[in-house]
TORGUPA-694505 format. One record per residue (C-alpha): x, y, z. Coordinates in steps of 0.5 Angstrom, whole numbers, plus 500, padded with zeros to 3 digits. Last residue first. Layout:
XYZ ...
# end
This chain:
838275785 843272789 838269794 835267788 840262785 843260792 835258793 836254786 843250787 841248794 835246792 837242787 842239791 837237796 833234790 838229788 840227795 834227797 830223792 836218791 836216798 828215799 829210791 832205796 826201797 821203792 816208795 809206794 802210792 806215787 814216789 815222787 808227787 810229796 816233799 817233807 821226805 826230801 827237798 824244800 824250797 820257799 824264796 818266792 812262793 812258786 805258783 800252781 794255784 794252790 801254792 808250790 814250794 820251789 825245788 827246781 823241779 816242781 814243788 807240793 809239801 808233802 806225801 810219801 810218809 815212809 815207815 810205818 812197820 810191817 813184821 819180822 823175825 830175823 833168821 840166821 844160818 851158821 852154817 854154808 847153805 842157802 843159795 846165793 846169785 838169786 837176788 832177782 827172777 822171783 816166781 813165786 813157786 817155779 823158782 827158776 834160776 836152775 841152781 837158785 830155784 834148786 836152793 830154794 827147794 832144799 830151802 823149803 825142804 829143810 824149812 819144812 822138815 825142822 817145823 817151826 820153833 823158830 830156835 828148833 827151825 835153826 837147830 834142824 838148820 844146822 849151826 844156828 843163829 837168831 838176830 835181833 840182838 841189837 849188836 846183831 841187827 847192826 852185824 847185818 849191816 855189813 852183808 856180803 858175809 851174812 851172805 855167805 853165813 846163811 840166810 832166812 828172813 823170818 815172818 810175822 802177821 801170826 795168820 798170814 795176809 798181814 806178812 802178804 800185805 807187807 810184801 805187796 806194799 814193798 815191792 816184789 823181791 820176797 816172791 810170797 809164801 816160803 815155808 817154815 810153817 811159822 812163814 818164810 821169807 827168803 834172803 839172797 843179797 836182795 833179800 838182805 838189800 831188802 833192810 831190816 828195819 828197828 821198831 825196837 820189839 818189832 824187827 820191821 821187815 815189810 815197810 809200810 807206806 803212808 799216801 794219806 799226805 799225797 800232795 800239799 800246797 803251800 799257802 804261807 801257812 802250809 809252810 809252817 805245817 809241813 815244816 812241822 811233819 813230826 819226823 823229830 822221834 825218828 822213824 821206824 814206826 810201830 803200828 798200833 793206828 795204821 787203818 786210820 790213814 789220814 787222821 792216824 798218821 797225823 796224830 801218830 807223828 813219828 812218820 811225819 815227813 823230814 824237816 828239809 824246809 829251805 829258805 831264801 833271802 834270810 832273816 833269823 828271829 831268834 826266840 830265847 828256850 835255849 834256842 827257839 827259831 823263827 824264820 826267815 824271807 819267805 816272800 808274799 811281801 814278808 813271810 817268815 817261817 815259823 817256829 824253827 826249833 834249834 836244838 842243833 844248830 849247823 854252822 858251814 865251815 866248809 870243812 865241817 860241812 863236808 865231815 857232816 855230808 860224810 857222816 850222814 852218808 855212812 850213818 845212813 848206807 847201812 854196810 855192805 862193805 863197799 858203801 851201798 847203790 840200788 841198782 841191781 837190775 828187774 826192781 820191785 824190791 832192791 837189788 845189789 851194788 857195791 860202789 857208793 863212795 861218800 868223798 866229796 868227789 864220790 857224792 857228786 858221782 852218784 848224784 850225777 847218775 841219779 840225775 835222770 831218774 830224780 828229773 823223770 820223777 818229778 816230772 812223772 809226779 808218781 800216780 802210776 801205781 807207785 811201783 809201776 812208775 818207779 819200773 818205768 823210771 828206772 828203765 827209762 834211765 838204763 841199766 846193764 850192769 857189767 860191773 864197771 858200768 854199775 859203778 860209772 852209773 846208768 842208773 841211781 837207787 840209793 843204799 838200804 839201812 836209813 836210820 841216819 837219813 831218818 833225822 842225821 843231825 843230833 839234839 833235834 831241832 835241827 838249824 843249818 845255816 848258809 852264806 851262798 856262794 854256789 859251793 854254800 848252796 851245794 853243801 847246805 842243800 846236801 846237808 838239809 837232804 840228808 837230815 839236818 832240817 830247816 835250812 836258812 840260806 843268804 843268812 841274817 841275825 846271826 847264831 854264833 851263840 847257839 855254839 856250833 855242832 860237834 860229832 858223836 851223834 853224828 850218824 846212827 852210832 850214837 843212837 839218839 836218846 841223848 845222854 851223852 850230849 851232842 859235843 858243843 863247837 865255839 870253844 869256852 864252855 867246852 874247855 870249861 869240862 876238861 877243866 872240871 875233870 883235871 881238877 877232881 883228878 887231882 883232888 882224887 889223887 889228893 885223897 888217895 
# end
């Protein structure tokens, strides 16, 4: 027995140097990212490979710092990533919904009637009119574009359904239903690999440097030594601040005791470092909450689960609001309740057009009943109310017409094949709209209106796209759209 255990012993401590040696680390396992929430699994390159010089330094490996990568490096640019968290993914990992894109090949295979005017005017609405429309026009307009660039590099979004605030089903999800972040960050992660493009992580960009007026790199910590990387452009993709109480708070008081769906590295620090560079800033008390947080783990259920049928009702078992309104509005009807939390009512038809629900219940957040007399014990709200409640639902369904609220969308399913489930929930901070200030081709704006040279940025870390109220859906749209864009832009001008 004591020789096995030497043997093993051995066997365990090689294993253990093959790390050591290779160029590629495996994330730690005891990170405090989730590892089934994106690449927490996956490899990343050995801080030792880091090079004194790139054509394109990305701060960020969330969505957008990915697809910049990608599409800088198919330009011709020699780029590195560099993410101060131990894992890629930032909140593109967590993000549960799909991405919002009209006039699509998916959406025309499926008799789905859409336009680019109408995407942006329903946008516009949402954001209370307040969206940079330049911004938002160029996002609308290469959606479509975006759709297919991510199908040819293998991320296939085909199934689509509603979001909130939306009159068409637009919003764009892998085939199964399933949460488009771990899909879409494991995608953009395989592509890196096959480029070979190096992407850093625990490495914490400090500054970005200035030189003649230009960014012209940056500083980074790596196993606590300083690196000064030089490069001819460099791109912010650090995501918002939603993790970032202090800044939260400060500009929108009211969300103090919040909880917050964002990762623990939204922290609004390439906003900061580009501030001092003279960046502008655009909407910062612009913070949107999201309606259905699951509370007890800050976990967001997502409106594709309204958009595939769900109701929301209250503790009396009734349904108090058009589920399918934008999110702002939502959210202030749940608040607008005496208990503050709903539940999102469905059955077991749309439990199975919907992957992501199996998520919420790996994560025990969801209860789960054979009739619904057992389902409104398990709520503990009145077991007549929610049975006429969903009789009356049903009908709306059968007539397409709810008489009640007035909900027109996600009316193709009614409630009732058992099992029925509920989820509770409750608003949580969710998206920080506002940021770093560009124009359309990604280039950081400064207070007079100018490009600083060699500054892009793209994704949550930008602010002007989506007004006072992100749309579900459309978080995924802007950072694939713009990520491309930077990319393309900061290879253009280090190639200058």
């Amino acid at each position: 027995m004591k020789k096995k255990l030497s043997y093993i012993f051995v066997a365990l401590v090689l294993a253990l140097s093959v790390f050591t040696v290779f160029p590629r680390l495996q994330a730690s396992s005891e990170e405090k990212e989730d590892a089934t929430s994106g690449a927490s699994a996956r490899e990343y390159t050995d801080p030792s490979e880091l090079k004194e010089e790139y054509d394109v330094v990305i701060i960020g490996a969330g969505g957008a710092g990915m697809a910049a990568a990608i599409s800088a490096h198919d330009a011709g640019a020699n780029v590195a990533i560099l993410e101060k968290m131990p894992v890629a993914g930032g909140n593109t990992s967590k993000s549960s919904g799909g991405m919002n894109a009209s006039e699509t090949k998916f959406q025309k295979e499926q008799g789905i009637e859409d336009t680019n005017d109408l995407f942006y005017e329903e946008t516009l609405k949402g954001g209370k009119g307040t969206n940079d429309p330049e911004l938002l026009r160029y996002m609308v307009d290469h959606s479509a574009e975006a759709i297919d660039w991510l199908d040819s590099i293998g991320i296939t979004l085909n199934n689509v359904t509603f979001s909130g605030g939306f009159s068409v089903a637009r919003i764009h999800r892998p085939a199964d239903g399933s949460a488009v972040g771990g899909y879409l960050v494991n995608g953009l992660y395989n592509n890196l690999m096959e480029r070979n493009i190096p992407i850093f992580v625990n490495a914490n960009v400090t500054e970005i440097i200035e030189k003649d007026g230009a960014a012209a790199g940056v500083k980074v910590m790596v196993n606590g030594e300083e690196k000064t990387v030089a490069a001819k452009s460099v791109i912010v993709a650090s995501g918002g601040f939603g993790a970032n109480m202090d800044l939260v708070t400060q500009y929108k008081p009211e969300l103090d005791g919040y909880v917050t769906t964002n990762h623990e590295g939204a922290t609004g620090d390439g906003i900061a470092m580009a501030q001092k560079l003279g960046a502008d800033t655009v909407d910062m008390e612009q913070i949107q909450i999201h309606p259905t947080v699951y509370q007890e783990n800050a976990f967001l259920v997502s409106e594709a689960i309204r958009g595939e049928g769900a109701i929301l009702v209250n503790q009396q078992g009734s349904r108090f609001y058009n589920e399918m309104e934008t999110r702002d509005n939502v959210s202030a009807a749940i608040n607008g309740l005496e208990e503050q939390y709903a539940y999102i009512v469905f059955d077991q038809q749309l439990r199975e057009h919907s992957k992501s629900i199996d998520t919420y219940e790996s994560k025990g957040m969801v209860v789960k009943a054979d009739s619904i007399e057992e389902l409104a014990k398990a709520l503990e709200v009145p077991a007549e109310n929610l049975a006429a409640t969903i009789e009356s639902w049903n009908k709306f369904v059968e007539d397409q017409n709810d008489t009640d609220f007035g909900r027109t969308t996600a009316m193709e399913r009614n409630i009732s094949q058992a099992p029925y489930y509920a989820i509770k929930v409750s608003p949580g901070i969710h998206h920080t709209m506002g940021g770093l200030k560009i124009n359309t081709n990604t280039e950081v704006l400064n207070k007079d209106g100018n490009a600083i040279p060699g500054l892009f940025a793209a994704g949550e870390v930008t602010g002007g796209i989506h007004g006072q109220n992100r749309m579900g859906g459309n978080a995924v749209a802007d950072i694939i759209v713009f990520g491309r864009q930077a990319g393309e832009q900061s290879a253009a001008f280090a190639a200058q």
